[in-house]
C-alpha positions as CSV (number, residue, x, y, z in Angstrom):
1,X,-31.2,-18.4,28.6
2,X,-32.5,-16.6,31.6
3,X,-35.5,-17.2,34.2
4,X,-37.4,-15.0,32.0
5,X,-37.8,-16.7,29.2
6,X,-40.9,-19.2,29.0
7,X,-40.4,-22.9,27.1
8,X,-43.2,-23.7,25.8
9,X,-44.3,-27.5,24.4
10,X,-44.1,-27.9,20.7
11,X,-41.1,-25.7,20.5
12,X,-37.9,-25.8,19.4
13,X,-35.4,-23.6,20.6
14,X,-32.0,-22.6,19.2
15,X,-29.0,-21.1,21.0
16,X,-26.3,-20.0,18.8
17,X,-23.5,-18.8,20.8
18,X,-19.7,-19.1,20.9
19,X,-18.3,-22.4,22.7
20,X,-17.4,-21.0,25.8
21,X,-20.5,-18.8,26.4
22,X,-23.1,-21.6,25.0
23,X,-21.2,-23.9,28.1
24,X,-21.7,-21.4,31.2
25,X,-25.6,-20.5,29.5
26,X,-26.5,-24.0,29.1
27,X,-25.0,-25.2,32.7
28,X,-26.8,-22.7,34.2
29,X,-30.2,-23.1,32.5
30,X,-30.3,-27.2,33.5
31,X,-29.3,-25.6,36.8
32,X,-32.4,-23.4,36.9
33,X,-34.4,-26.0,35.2
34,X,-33.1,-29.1,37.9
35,X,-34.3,-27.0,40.5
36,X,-38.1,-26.8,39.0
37,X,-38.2,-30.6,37.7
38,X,-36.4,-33.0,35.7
39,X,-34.6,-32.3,32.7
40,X,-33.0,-33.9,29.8
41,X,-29.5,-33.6,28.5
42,X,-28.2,-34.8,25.5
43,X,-24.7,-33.8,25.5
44,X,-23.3,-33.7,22.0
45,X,-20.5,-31.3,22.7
46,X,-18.9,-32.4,26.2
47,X,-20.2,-29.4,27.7
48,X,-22.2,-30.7,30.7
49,X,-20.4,-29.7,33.7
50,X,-21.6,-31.3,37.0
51,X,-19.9,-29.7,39.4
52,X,-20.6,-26.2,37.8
53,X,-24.4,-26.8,38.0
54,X,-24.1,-28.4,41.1
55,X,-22.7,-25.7,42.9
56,X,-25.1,-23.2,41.0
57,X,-27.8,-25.8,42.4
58,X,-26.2,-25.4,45.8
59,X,-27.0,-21.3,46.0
60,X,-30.2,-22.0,45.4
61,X,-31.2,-25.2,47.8
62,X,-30.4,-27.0,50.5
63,X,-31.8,-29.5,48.7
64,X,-29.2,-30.5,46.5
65,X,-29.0,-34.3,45.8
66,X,-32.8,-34.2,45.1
67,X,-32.6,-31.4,42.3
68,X,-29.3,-33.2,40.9
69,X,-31.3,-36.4,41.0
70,X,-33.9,-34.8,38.8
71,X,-30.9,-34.2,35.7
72,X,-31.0,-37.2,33.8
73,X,-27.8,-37.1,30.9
74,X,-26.6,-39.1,27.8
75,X,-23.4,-38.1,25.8
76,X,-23.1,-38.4,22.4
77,X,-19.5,-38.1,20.6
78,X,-20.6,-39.4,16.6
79,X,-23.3,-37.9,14.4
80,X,-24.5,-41.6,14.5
81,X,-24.5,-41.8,18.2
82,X,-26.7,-38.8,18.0
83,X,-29.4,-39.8,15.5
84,X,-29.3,-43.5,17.6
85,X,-29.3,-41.5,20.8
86,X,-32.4,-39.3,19.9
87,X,-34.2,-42.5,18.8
88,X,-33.8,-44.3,21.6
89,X,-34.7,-41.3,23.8
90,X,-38.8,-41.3,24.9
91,X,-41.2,-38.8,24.6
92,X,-41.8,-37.2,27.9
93,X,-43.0,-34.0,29.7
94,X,-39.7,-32.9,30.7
95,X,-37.7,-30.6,28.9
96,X,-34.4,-31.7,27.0
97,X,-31.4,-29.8,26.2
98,X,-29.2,-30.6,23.3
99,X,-26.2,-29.6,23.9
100,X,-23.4,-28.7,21.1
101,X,-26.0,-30.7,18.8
102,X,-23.7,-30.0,15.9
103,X,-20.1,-30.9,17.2
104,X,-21.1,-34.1,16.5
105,X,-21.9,-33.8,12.9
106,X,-18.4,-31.5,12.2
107,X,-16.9,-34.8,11.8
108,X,-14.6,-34.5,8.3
109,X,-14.4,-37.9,8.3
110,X,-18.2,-38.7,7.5
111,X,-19.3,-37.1,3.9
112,X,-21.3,-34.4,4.2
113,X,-24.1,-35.6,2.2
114,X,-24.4,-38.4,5.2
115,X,-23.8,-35.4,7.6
116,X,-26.7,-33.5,6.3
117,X,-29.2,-36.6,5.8
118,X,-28.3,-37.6,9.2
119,X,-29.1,-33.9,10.7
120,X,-32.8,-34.7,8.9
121,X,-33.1,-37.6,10.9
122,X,-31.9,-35.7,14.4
123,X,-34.5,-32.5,13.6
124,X,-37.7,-34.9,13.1
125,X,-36.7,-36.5,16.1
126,X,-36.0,-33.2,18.2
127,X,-39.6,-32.4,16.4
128,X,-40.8,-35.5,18.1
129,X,-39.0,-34.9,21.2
130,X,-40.5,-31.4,21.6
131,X,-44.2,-32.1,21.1
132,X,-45.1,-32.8,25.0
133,X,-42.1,-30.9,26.1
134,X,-40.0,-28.3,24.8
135,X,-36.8,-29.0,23.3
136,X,-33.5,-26.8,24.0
137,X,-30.9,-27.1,21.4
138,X,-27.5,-25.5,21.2
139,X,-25.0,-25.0,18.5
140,X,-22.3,-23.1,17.0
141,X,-20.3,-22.5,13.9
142,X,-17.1,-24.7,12.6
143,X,-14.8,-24.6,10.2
144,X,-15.5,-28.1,9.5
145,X,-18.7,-26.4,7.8
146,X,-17.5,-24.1,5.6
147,X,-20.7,-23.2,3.7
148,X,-22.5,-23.1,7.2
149,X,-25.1,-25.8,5.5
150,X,-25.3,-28.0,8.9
151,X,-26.4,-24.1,10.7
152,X,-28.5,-23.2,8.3
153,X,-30.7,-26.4,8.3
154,X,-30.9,-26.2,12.1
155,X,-31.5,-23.2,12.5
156,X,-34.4,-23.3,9.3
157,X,-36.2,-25.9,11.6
158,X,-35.8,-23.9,15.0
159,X,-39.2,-22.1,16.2
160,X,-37.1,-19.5,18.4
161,X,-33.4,-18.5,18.0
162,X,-31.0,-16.7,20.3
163,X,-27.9,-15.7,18.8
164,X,-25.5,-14.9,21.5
165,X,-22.7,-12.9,20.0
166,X,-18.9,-12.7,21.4
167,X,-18.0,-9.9,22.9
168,X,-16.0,-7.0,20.8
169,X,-13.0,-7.0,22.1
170,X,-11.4,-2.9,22.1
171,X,-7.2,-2.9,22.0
172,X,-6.1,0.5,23.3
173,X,-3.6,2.1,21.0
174,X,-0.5,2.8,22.9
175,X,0.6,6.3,23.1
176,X,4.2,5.5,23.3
């Protein structure tokens, strides 16, 4: 997400991008945002990068410490953790950022009809969540979903989605 685009309260907002690109979008949007206010971050995925943001923060500001000191973050590393970490988390005015929402429900281990009714419980809490303040969520794709049902269910409750594709890659036929 860029400087351009305006969160609004009562939104939901879904970034579908490849792993890599979703972590260098997302750093730099709570940089961007840590720089106007506090922010939230829920990290689901282990994509939270401090020292990236900071030194993004540190173009910007002198000011560093006191825009780092407005990031407040929680990791989550289990769908369970993730419902219980949502629950626990208050409603407030500043934005939150899901990060990798989905890694943590990719987890073979768990059945998927447990998978999918926890999911229900993590969207009416990021519905919660987003009512004074928007709410930022990020995902992507696994193989650990084959029928894409986590996705789709995300992405049905999302009010705005970006789909950030990978770039085509072109291979040059040798001549010789």
């Amino acid at each position: 997400m860029d400087a351009s685009i305006q969160l609004h309260p009562g939104q939901l907002y879904l970034i579908l991008a490849p792993r890599s690109a979703g972590r260098k979008l997302a750093n730099a949007f709570i940089a961007h945002l840590a720089l106007a206010g506090e922010v939230r971050v829920l990290d689901g995925g282990n994509l939270f990068d401090f020292h990236t943001i900071a030194r993004s923060v540190r173009r910007e500001t002198y000011e560093l410490e006191a825009a780092l000191e407005r990031i407040c973050v929680a990791r989550a590393f289990t769908c369970y953790q993730m419902v219980a970490l949502l629950v626990q988390t208050p409603t407030s005015q500043a934005p939150t950022l899901v990060l990798d929402l989905l890694s943590t429900f990719y987890d073979e281990n768990v059945p998927l009809l447990e998978r999918l009714r926890l999911l229900e419980q993590s969207l009416a809490q990021l519905r919660r969540l987003s009512q004074p303040a928007p709410v930022v969520v990020s995902a992507t794709g696994s193989p650990a979903d084959p029928s894409g049902e986590l996705l789709a269910r995300l992405e049905a409750e999302a009010d705005h989605v970006l789909r950030l594709e990978p770039p085509v890659q072109v291979v040059q036929e040798r001549l010789f």
